[in-house]
ZAMARGU-4260 file (C-alpha; in steps of 0.2 Angstrom, whole numbers, plus 5000, padded with zeros to 4 digits):
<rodrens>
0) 5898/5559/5604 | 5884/5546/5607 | 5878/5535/5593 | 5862/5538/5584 | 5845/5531/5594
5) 5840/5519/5582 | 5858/5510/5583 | 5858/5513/5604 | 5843/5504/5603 | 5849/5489/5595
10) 5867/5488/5604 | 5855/5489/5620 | 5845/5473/5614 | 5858/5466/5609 | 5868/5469/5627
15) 5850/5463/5638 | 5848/5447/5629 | 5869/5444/5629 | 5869/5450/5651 | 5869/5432/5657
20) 5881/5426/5645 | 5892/5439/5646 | 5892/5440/5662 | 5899/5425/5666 | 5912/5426/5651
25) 5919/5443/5660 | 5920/5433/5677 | 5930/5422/5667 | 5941/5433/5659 | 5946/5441/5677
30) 5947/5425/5684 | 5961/5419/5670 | 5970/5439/5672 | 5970/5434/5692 | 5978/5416/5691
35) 5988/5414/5673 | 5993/5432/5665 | 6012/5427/5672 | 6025/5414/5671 | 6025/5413/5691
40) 6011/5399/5688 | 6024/5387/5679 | 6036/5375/5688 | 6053/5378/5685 | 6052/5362/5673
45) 6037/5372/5664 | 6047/5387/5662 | 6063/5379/5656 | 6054/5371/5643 | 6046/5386/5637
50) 6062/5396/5636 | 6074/5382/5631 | 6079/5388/5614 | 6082/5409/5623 | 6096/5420/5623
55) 6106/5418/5641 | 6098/5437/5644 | 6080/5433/5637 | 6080/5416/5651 | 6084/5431/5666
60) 6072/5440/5661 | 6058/5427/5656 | 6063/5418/5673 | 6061/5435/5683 | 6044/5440/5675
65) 6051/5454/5672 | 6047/5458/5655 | 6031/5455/5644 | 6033/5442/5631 | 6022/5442/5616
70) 6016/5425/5608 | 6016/5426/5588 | 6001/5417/5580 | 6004/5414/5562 | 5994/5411/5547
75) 6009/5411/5535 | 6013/5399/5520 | 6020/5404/5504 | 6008/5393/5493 | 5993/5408/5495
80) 5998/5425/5491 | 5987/5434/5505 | 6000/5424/5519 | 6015/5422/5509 | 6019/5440/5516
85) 6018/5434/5534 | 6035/5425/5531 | 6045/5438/5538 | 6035/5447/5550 | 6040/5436/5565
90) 6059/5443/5564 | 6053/5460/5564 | 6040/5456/5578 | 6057/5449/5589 | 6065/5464/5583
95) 6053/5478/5588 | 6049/5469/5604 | 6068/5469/5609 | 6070/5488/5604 | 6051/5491/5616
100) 6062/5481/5630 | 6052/5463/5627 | 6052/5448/5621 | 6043/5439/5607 | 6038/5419/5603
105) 6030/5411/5588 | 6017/5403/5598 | 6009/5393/5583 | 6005/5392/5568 | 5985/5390/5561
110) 5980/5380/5543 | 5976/5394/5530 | 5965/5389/5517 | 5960/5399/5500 | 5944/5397/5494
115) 5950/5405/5477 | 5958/5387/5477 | 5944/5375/5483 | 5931/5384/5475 | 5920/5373/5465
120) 5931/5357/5474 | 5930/5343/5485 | 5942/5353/5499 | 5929/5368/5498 | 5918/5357/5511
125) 5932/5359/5523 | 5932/5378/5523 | 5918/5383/5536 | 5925/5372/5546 | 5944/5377/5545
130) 5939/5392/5554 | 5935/5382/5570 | 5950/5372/5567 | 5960/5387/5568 | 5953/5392/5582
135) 5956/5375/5591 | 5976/5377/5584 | 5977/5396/5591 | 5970/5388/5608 | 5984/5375/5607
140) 5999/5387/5603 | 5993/5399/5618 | 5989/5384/5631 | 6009/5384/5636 | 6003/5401/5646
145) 6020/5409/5640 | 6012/5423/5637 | 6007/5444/5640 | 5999/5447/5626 | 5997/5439/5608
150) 5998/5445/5589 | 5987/5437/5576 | 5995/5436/5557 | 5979/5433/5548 | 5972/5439/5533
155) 5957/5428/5524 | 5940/5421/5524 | 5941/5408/5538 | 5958/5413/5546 | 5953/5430/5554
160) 5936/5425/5562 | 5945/5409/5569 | 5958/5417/5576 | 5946/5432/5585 | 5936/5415/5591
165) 5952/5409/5601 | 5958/5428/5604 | 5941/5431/5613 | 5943/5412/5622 | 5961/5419/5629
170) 5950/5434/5633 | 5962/5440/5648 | 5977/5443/5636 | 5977/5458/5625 | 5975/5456/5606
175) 5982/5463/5592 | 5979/5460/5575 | 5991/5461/5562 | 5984/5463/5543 | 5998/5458/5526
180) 5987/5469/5514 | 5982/5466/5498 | 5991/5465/5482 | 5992/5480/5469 | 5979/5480/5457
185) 5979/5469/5442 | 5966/5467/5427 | 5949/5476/5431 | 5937/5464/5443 | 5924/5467/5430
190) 5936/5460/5414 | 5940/5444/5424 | 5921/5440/5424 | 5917/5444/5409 | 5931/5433/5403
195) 5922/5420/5414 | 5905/5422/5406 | 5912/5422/5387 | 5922/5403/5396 | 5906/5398/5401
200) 5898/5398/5385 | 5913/5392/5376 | 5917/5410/5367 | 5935/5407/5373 | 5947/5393/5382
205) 5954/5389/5396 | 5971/5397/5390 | 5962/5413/5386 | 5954/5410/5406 | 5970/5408/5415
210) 5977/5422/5407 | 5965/5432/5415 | 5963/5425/5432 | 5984/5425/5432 | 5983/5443/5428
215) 5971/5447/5442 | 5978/5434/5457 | 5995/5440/5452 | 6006/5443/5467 | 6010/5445/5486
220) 5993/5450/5497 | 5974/5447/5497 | 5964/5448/5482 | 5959/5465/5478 | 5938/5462/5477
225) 5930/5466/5492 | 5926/5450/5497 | 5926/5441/5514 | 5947/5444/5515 | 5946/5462/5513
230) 5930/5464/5525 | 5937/5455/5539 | 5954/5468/5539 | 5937/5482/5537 | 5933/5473/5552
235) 5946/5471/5563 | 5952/5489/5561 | 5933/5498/5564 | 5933/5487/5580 | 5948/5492/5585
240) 5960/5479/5585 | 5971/5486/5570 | 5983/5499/5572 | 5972/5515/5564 | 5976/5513/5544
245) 5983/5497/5544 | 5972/5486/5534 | 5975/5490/5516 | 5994/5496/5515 | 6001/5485/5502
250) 6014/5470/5505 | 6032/5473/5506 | 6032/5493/5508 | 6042/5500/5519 | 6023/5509/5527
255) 6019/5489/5528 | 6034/5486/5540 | 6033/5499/5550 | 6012/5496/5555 | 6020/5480/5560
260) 6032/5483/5569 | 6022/5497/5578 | 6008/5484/5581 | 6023/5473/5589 | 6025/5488/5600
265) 6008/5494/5607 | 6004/5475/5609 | 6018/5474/5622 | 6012/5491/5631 | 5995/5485/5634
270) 6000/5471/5645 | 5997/5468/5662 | 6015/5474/5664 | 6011/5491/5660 | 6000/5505/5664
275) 5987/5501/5652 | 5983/5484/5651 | 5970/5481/5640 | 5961/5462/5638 | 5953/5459/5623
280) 5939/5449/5631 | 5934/5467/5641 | 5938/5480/5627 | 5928/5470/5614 | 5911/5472/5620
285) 5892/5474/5614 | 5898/5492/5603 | 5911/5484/5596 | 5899/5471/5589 | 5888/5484/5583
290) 5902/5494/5576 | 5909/5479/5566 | 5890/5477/5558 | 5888/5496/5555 | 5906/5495/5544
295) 5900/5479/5537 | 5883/5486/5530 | 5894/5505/5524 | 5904/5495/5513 | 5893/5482/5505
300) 5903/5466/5514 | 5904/5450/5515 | 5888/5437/5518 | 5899/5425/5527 | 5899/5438/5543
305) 5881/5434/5544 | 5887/5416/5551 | 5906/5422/5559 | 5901/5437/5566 | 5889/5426/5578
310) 5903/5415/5580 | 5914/5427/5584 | 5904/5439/5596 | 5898/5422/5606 | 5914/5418/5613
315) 5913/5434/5620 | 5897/5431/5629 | 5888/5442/5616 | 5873/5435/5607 | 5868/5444/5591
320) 5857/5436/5579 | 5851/5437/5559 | 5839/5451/5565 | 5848/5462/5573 | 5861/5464/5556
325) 5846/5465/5547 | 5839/5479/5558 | 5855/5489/5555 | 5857/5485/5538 | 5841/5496/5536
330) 5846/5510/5547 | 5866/5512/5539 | 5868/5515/5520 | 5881/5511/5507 | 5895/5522/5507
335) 5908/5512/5496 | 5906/5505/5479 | 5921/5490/5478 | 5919/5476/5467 | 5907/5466/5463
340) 5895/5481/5472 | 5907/5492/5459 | 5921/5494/5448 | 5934/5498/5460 | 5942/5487/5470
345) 5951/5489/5487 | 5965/5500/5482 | 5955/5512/5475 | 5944/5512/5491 | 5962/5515/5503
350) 5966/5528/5487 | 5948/5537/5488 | 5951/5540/5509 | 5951/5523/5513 | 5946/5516/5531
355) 5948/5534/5540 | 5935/5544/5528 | 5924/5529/5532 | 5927/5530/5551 | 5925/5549/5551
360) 5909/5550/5541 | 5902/5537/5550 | 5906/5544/5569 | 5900/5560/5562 | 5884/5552/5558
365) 5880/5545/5573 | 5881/5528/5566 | 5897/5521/5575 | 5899/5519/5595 | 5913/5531/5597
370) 5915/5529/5617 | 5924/5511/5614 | 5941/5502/5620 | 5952/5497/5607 | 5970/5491/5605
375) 5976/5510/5604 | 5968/5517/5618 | 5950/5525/5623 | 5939/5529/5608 | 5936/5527/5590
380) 5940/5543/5582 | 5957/5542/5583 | 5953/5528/5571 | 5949/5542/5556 | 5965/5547/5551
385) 5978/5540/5534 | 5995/5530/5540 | 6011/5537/5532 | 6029/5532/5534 | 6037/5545/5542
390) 6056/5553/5540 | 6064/5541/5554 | 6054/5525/5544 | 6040/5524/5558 | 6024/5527/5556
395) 6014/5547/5556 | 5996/5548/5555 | 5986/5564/5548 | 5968/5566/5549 | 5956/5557/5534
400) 5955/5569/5518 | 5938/5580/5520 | 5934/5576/5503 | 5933/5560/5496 | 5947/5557/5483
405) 5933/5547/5471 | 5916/5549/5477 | 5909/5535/5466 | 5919/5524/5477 | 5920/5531/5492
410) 5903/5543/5496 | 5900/5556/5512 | 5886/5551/5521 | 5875/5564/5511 | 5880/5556/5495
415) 5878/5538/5500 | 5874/5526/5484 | 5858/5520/5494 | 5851/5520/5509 | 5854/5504/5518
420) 5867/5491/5519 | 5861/5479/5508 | 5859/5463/5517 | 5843/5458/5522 | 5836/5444/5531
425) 5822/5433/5522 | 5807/5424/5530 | 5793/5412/5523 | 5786/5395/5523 | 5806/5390/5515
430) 5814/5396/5531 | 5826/5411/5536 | 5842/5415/5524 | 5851/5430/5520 | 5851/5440/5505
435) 5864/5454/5498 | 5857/5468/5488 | 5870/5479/5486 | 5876/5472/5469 | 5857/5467/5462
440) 5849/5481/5452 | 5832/5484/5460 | 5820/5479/5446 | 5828/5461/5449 | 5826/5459/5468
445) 5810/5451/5465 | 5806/5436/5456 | 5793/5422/5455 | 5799/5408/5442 | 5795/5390/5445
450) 5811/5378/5453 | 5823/5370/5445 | 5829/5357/5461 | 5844/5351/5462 | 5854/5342/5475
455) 5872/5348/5472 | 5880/5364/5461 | 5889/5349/5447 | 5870/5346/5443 | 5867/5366/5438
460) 5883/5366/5430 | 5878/5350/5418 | 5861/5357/5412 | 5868/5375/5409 | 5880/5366/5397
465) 5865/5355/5391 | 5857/5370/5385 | 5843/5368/5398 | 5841/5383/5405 | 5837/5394/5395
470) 5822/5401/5405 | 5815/5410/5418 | 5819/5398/5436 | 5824/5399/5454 | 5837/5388/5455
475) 5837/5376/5470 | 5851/5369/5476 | 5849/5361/5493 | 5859/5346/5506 | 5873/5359/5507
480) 5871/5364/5525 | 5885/5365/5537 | 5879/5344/5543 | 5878/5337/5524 | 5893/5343/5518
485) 5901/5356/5528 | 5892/5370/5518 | 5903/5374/5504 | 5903/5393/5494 | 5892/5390/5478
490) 5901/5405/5470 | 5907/5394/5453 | 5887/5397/5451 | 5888/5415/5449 | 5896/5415/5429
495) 5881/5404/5421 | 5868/5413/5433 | 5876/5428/5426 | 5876/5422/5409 | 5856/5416/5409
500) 5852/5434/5415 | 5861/5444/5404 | 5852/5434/5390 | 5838/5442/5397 | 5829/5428/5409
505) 5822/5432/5426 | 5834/5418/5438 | 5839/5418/5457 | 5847/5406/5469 | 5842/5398/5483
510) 5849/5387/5494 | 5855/5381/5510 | 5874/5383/5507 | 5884/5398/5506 | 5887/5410/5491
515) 5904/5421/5491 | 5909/5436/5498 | 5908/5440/5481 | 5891/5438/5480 | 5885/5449/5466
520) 5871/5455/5451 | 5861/5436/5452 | 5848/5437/5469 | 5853/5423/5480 | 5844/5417/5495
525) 5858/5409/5504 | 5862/5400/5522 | 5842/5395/5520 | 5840/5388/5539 | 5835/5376/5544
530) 5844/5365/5530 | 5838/5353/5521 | 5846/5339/5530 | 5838/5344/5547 | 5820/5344/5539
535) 5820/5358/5532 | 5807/5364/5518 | 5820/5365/5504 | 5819/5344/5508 | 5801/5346/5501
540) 5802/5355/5486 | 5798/5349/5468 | 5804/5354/5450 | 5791/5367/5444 | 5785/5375/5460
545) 5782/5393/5461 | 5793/5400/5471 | 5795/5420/5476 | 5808/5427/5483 | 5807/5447/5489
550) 5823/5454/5493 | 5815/5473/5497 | 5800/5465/5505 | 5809/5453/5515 | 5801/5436/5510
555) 5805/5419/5503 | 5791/5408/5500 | 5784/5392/5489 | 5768/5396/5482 | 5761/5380/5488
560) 5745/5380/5502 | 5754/5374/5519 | 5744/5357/5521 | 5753/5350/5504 | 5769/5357/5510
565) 5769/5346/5525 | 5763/5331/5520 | 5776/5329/5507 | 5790/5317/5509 | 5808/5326/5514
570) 5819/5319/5501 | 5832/5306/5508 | 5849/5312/5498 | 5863/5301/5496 | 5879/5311/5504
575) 5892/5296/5502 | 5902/5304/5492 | 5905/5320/5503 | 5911/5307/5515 | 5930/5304/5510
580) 5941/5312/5498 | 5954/5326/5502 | 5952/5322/5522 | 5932/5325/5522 | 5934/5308/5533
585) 5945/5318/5546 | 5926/5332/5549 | 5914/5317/5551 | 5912/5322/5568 | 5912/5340/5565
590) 5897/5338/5550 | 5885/5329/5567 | 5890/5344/5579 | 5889/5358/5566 | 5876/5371/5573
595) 5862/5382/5561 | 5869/5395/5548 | 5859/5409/5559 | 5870/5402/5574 | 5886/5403/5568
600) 5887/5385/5561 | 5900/5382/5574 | 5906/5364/5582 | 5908/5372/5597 | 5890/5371/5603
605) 5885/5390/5600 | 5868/5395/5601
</rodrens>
């Protein structure tokens, strides 16, 4: 089955304006497969280095290339729950890669950060730029040229874009991506926030506060909000580098286990070795892009793939910009309801028919590029079935439910909850930036309310306690671009936004930072591009202007004639103290090479 005309149209765009580029990427990719998919490149010094620590029989077989040997990129530490699960998983990668007939390796390991942790924090302004780092650490782990084939232990916001980045730069090996899951269901999403909102305005204390956030971040796996963790496993498995169900199995099942060690197992069959070798820089083409941003938009996702998903796609010589997400946001509705777009969170999504109903209502839509490559062989609609844990302890699959187990989470395509994605792109006289809609009633996706400008989130937070905001405002907050501080998420300022508008005041956010994958009921203009820093017109703005943002009309403007606009002074901020503190001192260089939000905000020269 082809894909609808309108989404053909895009992918084709998409793949004209990407031909040069990915062109030369795909020559690279089979000039890597022709000179370095084997050991017979290294010296025999190389090779006894790289096998030193083997078993006699390992050493033969290594020395013989004779067998396919898997490098194991890990994510795990045992401070974040989302990784902590990732512990065990090499052993039972060696071990299901003995029983296939192979070997295994930890390659390396990659930083993992939480922003659950950072948030609101100094080390936030390190998180957009861990994901370059971890693709930096992945190149390093695979640059011993060990290996057939690689597995990717990621789970969260920064880790799993980073790791596709290198996995695409290693584009002649095949990839497989390995999720942990996320953890059971605690307190309700929506009790956490209000227990937020009654902190905020002092109703209870921080022991009342922790109590709740304990009760919800309570054990093993990724939050269970559908935030940026959970979208990039939505990701991962709808472009076809999970095995099919795999994303949300919760940790330390025995279902869990056996998806890893199954994953362990096709990874080693798709190597050059075999019959059905299968590169990752080949199989993840312009469809799979489109596919990624067509499950993005079904399930209300996460605004940070608006910058990683042109990260990602560009390092494998496919250029996909603001416009064309926004193009399909308009053409895909919204199928799932998972906090803070609903109630539920993710393990009432996997409950309701998970991944697979998704996948089949979308393929039977015309929505989704079926005719695509993934890990598990040719096509996508092998993709829409459950995972279970069969007699033996491996892994049977069964086609999705044909009804939705709870269709105000998980709708059919004729019952979608509206009828496009939800994120949008906005232009005006302040720049490009990207709204999401999904959560924001429609009577408050336009506003016009004069600015409150601010250069840093403390300064919101000090006049909401100062009782200074109790108005109508667009709250500005601007020098928080990826070059003047790394572009930290905002999302500490969703409570007392929350707060102001439930007290019945018309407020937005706009700025040139990020939000949250969380992003939720208060409009935000976010990534505002250019930033301020660069000369952008946030630079220019004053207390008191009118600005109008139109999230269903697509603009962002301040109501001030063009002429004034231009011939105001940029404000010069004073960023000193983003400079040092919590090894801000070790990303000065990677602050003067960041790239634009609507180019992936990468150091790696993207564009």
């Amino acid at each position: 089955m082809t894909a609808r005309s309108d989404i053909e149209a895009i992918t084709e765009r998409i793949r004209e304006r990407s031909r040069p580029l990915r062109e030369v990427y795909l020559d690279h990719v089979d000039g890597a497969a022709s000179r370095t998919v084997n050991r017979a490149t290294l010296s025999c010094g190389n090779l006894a280095h790289g096998f030193a620590v083997c078993s006699p029989s390992e050493k033969v077989a290594l020395g013989a290339d004779r067998v396919a040997n898997l490098g194991i990129i890990t994510s795990y530490n045992d401070m974040l729950s989302a990784h902590q699960p990732f512990e065990t998983y090499p052993q039972l990668i060696k071990q299901a890669a003995r029983e296939a007939g192979g070997i295994a390796q930890v390659a390396g390991g990659v930083p993992a950060m939480c922003d659950g942790v950072t948030q609101g924090q100094p080390g936030m302004e390190l998180s957009l730029f861990s994901r370059d780092v971890i693709a930096l650490a992945t190149a390093v782990g695979l640059s011993h040229n060990m290996f057939d084939a690689a597995v990717y232990l990621g789970v969260c916001d920064k880790i799993v874009p980073g790791l596709v980045i290198a996995a695409l730069t290693f584009g002649h090996l095949p990839a497989v991506f390995v999720p942990a899951g996320p953890m059971t269901s605690g307190i309700p999403n929506d009790e956490k926030a209000k227990v937020r909102q009654l902190y905020a305005e002092g109703k209870v204390g921080r022991a009342e506060l922790l109590e709740a956030e304990s009760k919800s971040y309570h054990g093993p796996g990724t939050c269970t909000f559908y935030g940026t963790a959970n979208s990039n496993q939505m990701l991962m498995e709808i472009m076809g580098l999970h095995t099919p169900g795999a994303s949300f199995v919760n940790p330390g099942t025995p279902l869990r286990d056996a998806l890893t060690r199954e994953a362990a197992k096709r990874a080693l069959a798709i190597t050059q070795l075999g019959n059905a070798y299968t590169p990752v820089g080949k199989m993840i083409d312009e469809r799979s892009v489109v596919n990624g941003i067509v499950g993005l938009h079904a399930t209300g996702g996460s605004t940070n793939h608006t910058i990683h998903l042109i990260a990602m796609a560009h390092a494998a010589g496919i250029s996909i910009s603001w416009q064309d997400i926004s193009d399909l946001s308009e053409a895909v509705p919204l199928l799932a309801r998972v906090y803070p777009n609903g109630l539920a969170d993710v393990n009432h999504f996997h409950a309701a028919g998970g991944m697979g109903f998704l996948i089949r209502e979308l393929l039977d839509a015309g929505l989704l590029h079926e005719d695509v490559q993934t890990i598990w062989g040719h096509g996508l609609r092998p993709y829409a079935v459950e995972a279970r844990l069969a007699a033996d302890g491996g892994v049977m699959r069964e086609p999705a439910p044909a009804k939705s187990g709870d269709e105000k989470v998980l709708a059919p395509f004729p019952k979608a909850f509206q009828p496009t994605g939800g994120l949008k792109v906005l232009s005006g006289n302040l720049g490009h930036a990207i709204i999401k809609t999904s959560a924001v009633k429609p009577e408050r996706r336009m506003i016009e309310a004069p600015a409150i400008v601010l250069d840093s989130q403390e300064a919101l937070n000090a006049a909401f306690k100062a009782g200074e905001l109790n108005r109508d405002f667009v709250a500005v907050i601007r020098f928080q671009g990826p070059k003047a501080n790394g572009m930290p998420e905002l999302h500490r300022l969703t409570t007392i936004l929350g707060v102001l508008q439930d007290r019945g005041h018309k407020v937005a956010l706009v700025t040139d930072g990020r939000m949250s994958g969380a992003s939720g009921k208060v409009p935000a203009a976010i990534h505002v591009t250019p930033e301020a820093l660069e000369g952008g017109p946030l630079g220019r703005l004053h207390d008191g202007d009118m600005i109008r943002l139109d999230a269903d009309g697509g603009t962002l403007e301040v109501l001030v004639s063009e002429e004034e606009l231009a011939n105001r002074p940029l404000r010069t901020p004073d960023l000193s103290g983003n400079e040092y503190g919590l090894g801000r001192e070790l990303f000065a260089g990677f602050r003067q090479l960041a790239g634009r939000a609507d180019q992936g905000a990468s150091v790696f020269g993207f564009a």
